[in-house]
Backbone bond lengths (Angstrom), bond angles and torsions (degrees), N, CA, C in turn:
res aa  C-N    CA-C-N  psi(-1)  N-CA   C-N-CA  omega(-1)  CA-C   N-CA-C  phi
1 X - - - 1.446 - - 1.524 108.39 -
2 X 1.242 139.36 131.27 1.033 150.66 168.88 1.676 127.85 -65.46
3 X 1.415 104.74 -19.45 1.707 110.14 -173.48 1.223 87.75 87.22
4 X 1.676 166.12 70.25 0.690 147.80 149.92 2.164 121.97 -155.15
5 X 1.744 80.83 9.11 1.378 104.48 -171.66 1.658 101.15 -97.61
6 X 1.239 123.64 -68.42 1.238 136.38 174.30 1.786 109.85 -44.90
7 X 0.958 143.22 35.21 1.434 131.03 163.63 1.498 118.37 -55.31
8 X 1.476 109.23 147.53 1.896 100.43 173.02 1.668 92.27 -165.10
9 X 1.485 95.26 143.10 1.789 99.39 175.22 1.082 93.36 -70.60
10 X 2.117 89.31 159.24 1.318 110.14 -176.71 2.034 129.39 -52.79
11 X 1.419 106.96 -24.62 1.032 101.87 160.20 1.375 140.92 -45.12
12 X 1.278 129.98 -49.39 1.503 133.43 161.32 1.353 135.00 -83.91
13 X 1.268 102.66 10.33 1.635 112.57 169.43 1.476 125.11 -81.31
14 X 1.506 115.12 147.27 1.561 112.20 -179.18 1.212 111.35 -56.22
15 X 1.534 99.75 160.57 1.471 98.58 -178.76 1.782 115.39 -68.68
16 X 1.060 116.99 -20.59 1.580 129.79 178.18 1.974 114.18 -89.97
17 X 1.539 96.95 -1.71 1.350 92.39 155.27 1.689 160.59 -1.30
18 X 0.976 149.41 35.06 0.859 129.58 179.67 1.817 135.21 -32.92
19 X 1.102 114.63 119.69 1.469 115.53 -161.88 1.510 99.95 -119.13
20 X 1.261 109.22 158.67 1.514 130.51 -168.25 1.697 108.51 -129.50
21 X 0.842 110.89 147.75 1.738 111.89 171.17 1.610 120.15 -96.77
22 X 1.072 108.04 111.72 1.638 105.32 -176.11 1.316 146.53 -60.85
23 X 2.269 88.63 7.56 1.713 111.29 -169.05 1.452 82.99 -97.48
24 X 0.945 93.83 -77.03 2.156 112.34 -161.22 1.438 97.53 -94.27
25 X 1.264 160.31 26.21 1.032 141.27 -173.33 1.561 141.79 23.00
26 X 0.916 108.91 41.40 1.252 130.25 -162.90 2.069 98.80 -103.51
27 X 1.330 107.46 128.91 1.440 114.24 -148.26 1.477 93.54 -97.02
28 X 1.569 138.23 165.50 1.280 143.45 164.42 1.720 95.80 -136.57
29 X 1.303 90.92 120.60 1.678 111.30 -175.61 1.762 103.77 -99.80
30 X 1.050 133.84 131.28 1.398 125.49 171.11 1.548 102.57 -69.29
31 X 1.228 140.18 -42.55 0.971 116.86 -179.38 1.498 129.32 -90.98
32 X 1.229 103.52 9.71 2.008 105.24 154.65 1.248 103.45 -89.00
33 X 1.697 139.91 -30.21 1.325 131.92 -137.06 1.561 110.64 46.24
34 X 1.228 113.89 -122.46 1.615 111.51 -133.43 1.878 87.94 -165.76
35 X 1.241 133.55 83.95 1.409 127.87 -158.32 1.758 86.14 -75.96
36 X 1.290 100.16 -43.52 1.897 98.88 -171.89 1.340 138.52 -74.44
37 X 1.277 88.93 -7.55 1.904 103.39 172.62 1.621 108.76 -111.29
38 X 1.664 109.70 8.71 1.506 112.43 -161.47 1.613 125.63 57.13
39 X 1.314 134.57 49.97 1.267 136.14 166.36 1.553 124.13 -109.47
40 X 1.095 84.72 113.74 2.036 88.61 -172.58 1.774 113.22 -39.17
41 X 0.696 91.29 -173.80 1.690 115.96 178.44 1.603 91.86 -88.94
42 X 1.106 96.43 161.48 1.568 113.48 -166.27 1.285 127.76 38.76
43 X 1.238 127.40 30.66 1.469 138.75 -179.18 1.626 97.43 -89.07
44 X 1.075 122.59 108.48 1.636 138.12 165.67 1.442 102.27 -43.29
45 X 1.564 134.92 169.06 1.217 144.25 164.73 1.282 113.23 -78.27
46 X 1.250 115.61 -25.73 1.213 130.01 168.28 1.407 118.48 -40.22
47 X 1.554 100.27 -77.31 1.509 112.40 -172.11 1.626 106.82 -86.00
48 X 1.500 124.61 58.83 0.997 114.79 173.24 1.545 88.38 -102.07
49 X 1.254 108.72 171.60 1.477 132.58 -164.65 1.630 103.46 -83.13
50 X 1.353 127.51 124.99 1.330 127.64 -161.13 1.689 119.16 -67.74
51 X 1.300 92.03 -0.77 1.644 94.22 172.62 1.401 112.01 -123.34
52 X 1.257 116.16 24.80 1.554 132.03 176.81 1.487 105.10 -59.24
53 X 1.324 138.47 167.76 1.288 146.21 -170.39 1.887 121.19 -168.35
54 X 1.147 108.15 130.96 1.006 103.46 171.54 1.767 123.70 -31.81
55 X 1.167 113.23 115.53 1.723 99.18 -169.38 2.037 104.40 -91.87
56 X 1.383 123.81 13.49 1.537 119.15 146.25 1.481 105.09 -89.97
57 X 1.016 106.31 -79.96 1.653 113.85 172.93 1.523 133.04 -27.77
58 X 1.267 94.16 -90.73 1.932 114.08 179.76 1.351 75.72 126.25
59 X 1.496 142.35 63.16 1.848 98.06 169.16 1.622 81.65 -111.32
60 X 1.305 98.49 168.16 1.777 99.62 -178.13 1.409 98.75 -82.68
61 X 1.538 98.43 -167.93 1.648 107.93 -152.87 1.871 112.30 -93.18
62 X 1.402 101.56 -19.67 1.347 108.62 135.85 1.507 139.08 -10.42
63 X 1.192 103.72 -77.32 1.493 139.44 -178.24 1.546 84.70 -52.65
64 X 1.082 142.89 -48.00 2.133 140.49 -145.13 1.844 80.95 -80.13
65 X 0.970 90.48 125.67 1.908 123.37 144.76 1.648 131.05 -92.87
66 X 1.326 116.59 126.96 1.232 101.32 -169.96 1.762 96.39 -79.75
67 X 1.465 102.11 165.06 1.203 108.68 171.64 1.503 111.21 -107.49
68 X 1.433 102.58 160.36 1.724 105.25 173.49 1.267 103.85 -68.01
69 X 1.377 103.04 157.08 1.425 137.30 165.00 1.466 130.63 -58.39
């Protein structure tokens, strides 16, 4: 499997998720956070802030796919 079979919107993903953006692919790890939008480390996808945005892109949070495991 490549990591690229398993996709799922952000709704049904674990909370420890790793998420991907579905414009630019550009990944959001809970445990890096987000250095460019200021989000700590361990911030879930979950509890990102509802006007959060892809920080290559801009695509909204929508757009994130979870990735396989």
């Amino acid at each position: 499997m490549s990591g690229f079979e398993n996709f799922g919107p952000p709704e049904v993903a674990e909370p420890d998720a790793r998420m991907e953006c579905g414009v630019c692919w550009r990944p959001y790890d809970p445990a890096e956070g987000d250095s460019v939008r200021q989000i700590a480390p361990g911030t879930p996808f979950s509890a990102l802030p509802e006007n959060w945005r892809c920080p290559t892109c801009d695509a909204p949070r929508e757009r994130f796919l979870a990735l396989s495991p």
